[in-house]
C-alpha positions in Angstrom: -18.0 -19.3 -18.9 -15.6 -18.3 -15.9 -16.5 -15.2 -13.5 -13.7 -13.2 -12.4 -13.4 -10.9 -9.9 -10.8 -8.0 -11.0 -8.9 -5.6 -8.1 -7.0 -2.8 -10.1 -4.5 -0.9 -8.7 -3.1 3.0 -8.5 -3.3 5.6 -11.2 -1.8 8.9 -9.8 -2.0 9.0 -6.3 -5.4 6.9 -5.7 -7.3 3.6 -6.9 -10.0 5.5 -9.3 -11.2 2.2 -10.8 -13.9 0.3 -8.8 -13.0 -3.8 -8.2 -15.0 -5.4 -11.2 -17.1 -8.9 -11.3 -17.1 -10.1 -14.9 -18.8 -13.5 -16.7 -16.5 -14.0 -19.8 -16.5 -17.3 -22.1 -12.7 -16.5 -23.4 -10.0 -14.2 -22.9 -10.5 -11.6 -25.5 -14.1 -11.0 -23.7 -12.2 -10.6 -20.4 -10.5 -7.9 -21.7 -13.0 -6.1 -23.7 -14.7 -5.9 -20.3 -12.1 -4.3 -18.4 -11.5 -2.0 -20.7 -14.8 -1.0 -20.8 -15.2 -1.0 -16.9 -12.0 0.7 -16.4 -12.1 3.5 -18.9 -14.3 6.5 -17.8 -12.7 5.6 -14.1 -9.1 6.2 -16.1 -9.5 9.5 -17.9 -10.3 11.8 -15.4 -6.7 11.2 -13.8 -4.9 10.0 -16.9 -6.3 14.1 -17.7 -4.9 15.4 -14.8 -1.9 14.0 -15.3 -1.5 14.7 -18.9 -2.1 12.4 -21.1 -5.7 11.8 -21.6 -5.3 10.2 -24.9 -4.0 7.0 -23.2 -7.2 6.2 -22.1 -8.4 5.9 -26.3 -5.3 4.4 -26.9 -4.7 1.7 -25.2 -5.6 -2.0 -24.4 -5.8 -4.4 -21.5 -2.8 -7.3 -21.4 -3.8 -10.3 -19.3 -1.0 -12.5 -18.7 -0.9 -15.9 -19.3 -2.3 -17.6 -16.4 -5.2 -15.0 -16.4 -4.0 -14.1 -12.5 -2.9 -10.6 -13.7 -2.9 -8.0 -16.4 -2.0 -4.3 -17.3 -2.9 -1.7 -19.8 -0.4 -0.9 -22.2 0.4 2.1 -24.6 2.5 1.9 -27.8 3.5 4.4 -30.0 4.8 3.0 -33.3 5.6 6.4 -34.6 7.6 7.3 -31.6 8.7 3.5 -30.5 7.7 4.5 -27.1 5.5 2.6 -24.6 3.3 3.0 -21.3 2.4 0.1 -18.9 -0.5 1.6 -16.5 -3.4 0.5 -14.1 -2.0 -3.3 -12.8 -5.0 -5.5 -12.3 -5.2 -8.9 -10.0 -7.5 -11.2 -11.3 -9.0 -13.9 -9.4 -11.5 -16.6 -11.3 -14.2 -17.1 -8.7 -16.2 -19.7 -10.7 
């Protein structure tokens, strides 16, 4: 088990999502746990600015050195995509 600390960045015009601490054994927890965190922070703005559905449909991407990650957006019926809501990630332990 790793803890991370998590520092997201803008949505809109501010930061709405609070800097996270998170235990996880793997990756795939990681992200559950972001996602979680970072969703009801997320749909207020992602209302405001639209397109509230992006907070339902989407996931967290970490990238491969688990220093970083984003939430991404497809459409498969449109072939459209949205990357949203960059995330530093720092493993503290």
């Amino acid at each position: 088990m790793t803890t991370y600390r998590v520092q997201f960045g803008k949505l809109g015009d501010d930061f709405p999502v609070p800097t996270l601490t998170a235990t996880a054994a793997n990756r795939d927890d990681l992200c559950r746990q972001i996602q979680n965190h970072a969703r009801p922070h997320m749909l207020p703005v992602l209302t405001e600015l639209g397109r509230p559905e992006l907070a339902d449909q989407s996931f967290f991407h970490l990238t491969p050195d688990l220093t970083g990650g984003q939430f991404l957006a497809l459409s498969l019926a449109h072939g459209t995509g949205a990357r949203f809501l960059p995330a530093r990630i720092e493993a503290l332990a």
